[in-house]
N, C-alpha and C positions, 0 to 999 in steps of 0.2 A: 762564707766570704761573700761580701756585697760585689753587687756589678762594679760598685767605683774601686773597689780595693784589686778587683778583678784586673780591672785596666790600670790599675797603679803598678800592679805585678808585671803584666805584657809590656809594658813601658820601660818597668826595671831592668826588666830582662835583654830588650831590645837594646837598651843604653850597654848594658854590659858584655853584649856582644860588639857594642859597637868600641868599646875601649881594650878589652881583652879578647881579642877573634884568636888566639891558641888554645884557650882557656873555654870560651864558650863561640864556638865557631859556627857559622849560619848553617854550611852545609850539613844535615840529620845526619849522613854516616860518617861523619866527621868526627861523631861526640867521641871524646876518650873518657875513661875515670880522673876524679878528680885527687887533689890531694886532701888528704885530712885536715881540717884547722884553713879551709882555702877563705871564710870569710874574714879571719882574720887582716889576710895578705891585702883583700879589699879594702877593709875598713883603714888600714894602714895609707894606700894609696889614695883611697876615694875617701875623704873623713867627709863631705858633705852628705853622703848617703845616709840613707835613713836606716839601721839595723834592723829593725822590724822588717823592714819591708823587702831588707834584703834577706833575713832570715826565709820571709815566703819566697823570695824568689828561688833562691838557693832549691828548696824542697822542692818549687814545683822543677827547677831544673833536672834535679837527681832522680823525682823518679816519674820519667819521662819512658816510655817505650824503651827508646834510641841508648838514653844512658843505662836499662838496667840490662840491654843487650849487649856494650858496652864491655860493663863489668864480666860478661859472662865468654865473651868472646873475641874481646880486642888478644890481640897478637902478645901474649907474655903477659905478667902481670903487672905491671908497673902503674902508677899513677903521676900525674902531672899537675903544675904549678901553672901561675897565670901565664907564664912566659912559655911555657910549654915543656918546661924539664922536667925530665924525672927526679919525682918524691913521695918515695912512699912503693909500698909492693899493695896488694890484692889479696886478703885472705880466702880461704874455703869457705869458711863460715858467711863470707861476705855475697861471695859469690853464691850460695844455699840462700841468704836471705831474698838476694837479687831474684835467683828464678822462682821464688815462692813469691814476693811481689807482682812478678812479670806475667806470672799463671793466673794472681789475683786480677792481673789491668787487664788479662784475653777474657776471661770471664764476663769480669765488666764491661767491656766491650762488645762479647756476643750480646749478653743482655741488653746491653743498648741498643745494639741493632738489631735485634728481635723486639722490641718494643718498638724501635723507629719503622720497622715492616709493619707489626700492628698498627701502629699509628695512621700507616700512610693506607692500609689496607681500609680501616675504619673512615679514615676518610674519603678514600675512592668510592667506598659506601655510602658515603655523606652527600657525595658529591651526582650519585649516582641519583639519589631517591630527592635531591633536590631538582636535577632534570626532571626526573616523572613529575613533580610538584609543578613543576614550570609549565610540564607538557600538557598537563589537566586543566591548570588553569586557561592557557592556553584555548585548549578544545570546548570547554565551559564558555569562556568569552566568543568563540565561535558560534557556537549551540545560539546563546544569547541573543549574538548579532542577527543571525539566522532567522530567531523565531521572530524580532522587533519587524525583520525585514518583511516576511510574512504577514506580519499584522498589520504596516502600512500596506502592501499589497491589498486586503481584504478589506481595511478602511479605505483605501481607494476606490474598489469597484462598490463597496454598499455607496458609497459619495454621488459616483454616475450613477447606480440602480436610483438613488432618489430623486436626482436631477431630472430621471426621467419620469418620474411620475409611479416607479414601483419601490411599495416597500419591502426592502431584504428583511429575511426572513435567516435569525440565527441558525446555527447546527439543532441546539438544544430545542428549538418551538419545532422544528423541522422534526425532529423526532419523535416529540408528543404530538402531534399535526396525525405522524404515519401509525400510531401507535393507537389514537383516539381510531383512525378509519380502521386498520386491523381489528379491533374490538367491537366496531358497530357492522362488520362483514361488509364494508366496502371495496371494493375491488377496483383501479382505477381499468380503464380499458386497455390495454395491450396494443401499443404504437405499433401498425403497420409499416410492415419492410417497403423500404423501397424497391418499385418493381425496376426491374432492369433489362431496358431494351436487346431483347435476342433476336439471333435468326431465326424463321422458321425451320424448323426440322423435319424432315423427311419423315411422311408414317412408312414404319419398317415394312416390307413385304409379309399377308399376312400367311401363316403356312400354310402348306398343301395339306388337306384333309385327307384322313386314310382312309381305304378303303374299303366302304361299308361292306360286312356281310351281309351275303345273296339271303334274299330273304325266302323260307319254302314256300313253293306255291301249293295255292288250294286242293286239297284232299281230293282226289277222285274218286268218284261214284263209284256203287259194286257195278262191278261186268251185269248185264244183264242178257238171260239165255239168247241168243240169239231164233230171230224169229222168220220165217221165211215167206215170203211172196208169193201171191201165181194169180197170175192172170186171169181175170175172170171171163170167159168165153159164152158170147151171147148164143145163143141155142139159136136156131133159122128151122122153124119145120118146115117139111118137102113142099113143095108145090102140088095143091091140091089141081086135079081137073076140074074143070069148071070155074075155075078163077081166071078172071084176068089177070 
């Protein structure tokens, strides 16, 4: 069925609630079964109506949820006319075919809503990796901005280095430059640290020296025998007679 036949039916149907509300009544737990032969009774009151169209309505009316619950569990068997009398009873058979429809419309229905969870699931997934999408490019245009901003940075200062009379000197030559002296054993000289004004420091005390060992003294001589003295006594002879 086409979308326009769609809404020719929702239309039918709405009209026909709006002419017979015992027969097809707004409120869903409202519905009763209908009577057999009821398009007839329509076509008799309403002959403007279109038969086709009320044929689809009719069907999609009858098997609706609501009516084939309806058939299976209104109060007594009875069925009803557009005024709302009773016409007509409810067979078993009828009632057999209602819950084997009604099991066929739960079915279709899970499956549709197993598909509309897939659906929505697939799409939350959709929805998800178009975020990362967004958030890359995002970070990309960052990167971008980033690096442009850098390179006027660095074309600025080579702009002053020339203004002042020196030429900058790329990464690249700057490499071949240290690369060429590495090779030829140039060594450039080693910048001296800045000296930094200290206090004088105290020279520490320096320690006490230990105590030299007594060094032995000189060897002494052998004893030698000992030797004894005496006096040497001048001899005087007597006094001779005759001398003065």
């Amino acid at each position: 069925m086409s979308p326009r036949n769609k809404r020719d039916v929702t239309d039918l149907h709405r009209q026909l609630m709006d002419r017979f509300p015992h027969a097809f009544p707004k409120d869903y737990d409202a519905l009763r079964p209908l009577k057999l032969g009821i398009h007839v009774d329509i076509l008799q009151r309403w002959p403007a109506v279109d038969p086709v169209l009320l044929r689809r309505a009719l069907a999609n009316h009858t098997r609706r949820d609501g009516y084939l619950l309806a058939l299976l569990h209104h109060r007594g068997d009875r069925r009803y006319d557009l005024d709302g009398q009773p016409a007509g009873t409810v067979t078993e058979a009828e009632r057999a075919e209602a819950a084997r429809l009604l099991e066929i419309s739960t079915q279709r229905g899970q499956t549709k809503a197993e598909q509309v969870r897939t659906h929505q699931a697939r799409e939350e997934k959709r929805r998800k990796q178009r975020a990362e999408e967004q958030r890359r490019r995002e970070e990309k245009a960052r990167r971008k901005a980033e690096h442009e901003r850098r390179e006027q940075e660095i074309a600025a200062r080579k702009a002053a280095l020339i203004a002042q009379g020196i030429t900058p000197e790329s990464r690249s030559e700057q490499k071949r430059r240290l690369a060429q002296r590495s090779r030829s054993g140039f060594r450039p000289p080693a910048a001296s640290k800045p000296t930094v004004d200290r206090q004088p420091v105290a020279p520490a005390p320096a320690p006490r020296p230990e105590r030299l060992p007594e060094r032995p003294g000189p060897a002494s001589a052998p004893a030698m025998p000992p030797v004894e003295f005496r006096k040497k006594r001048r001899f005087v002879p007597p006094h001779e007679p005759g001398s003065s």
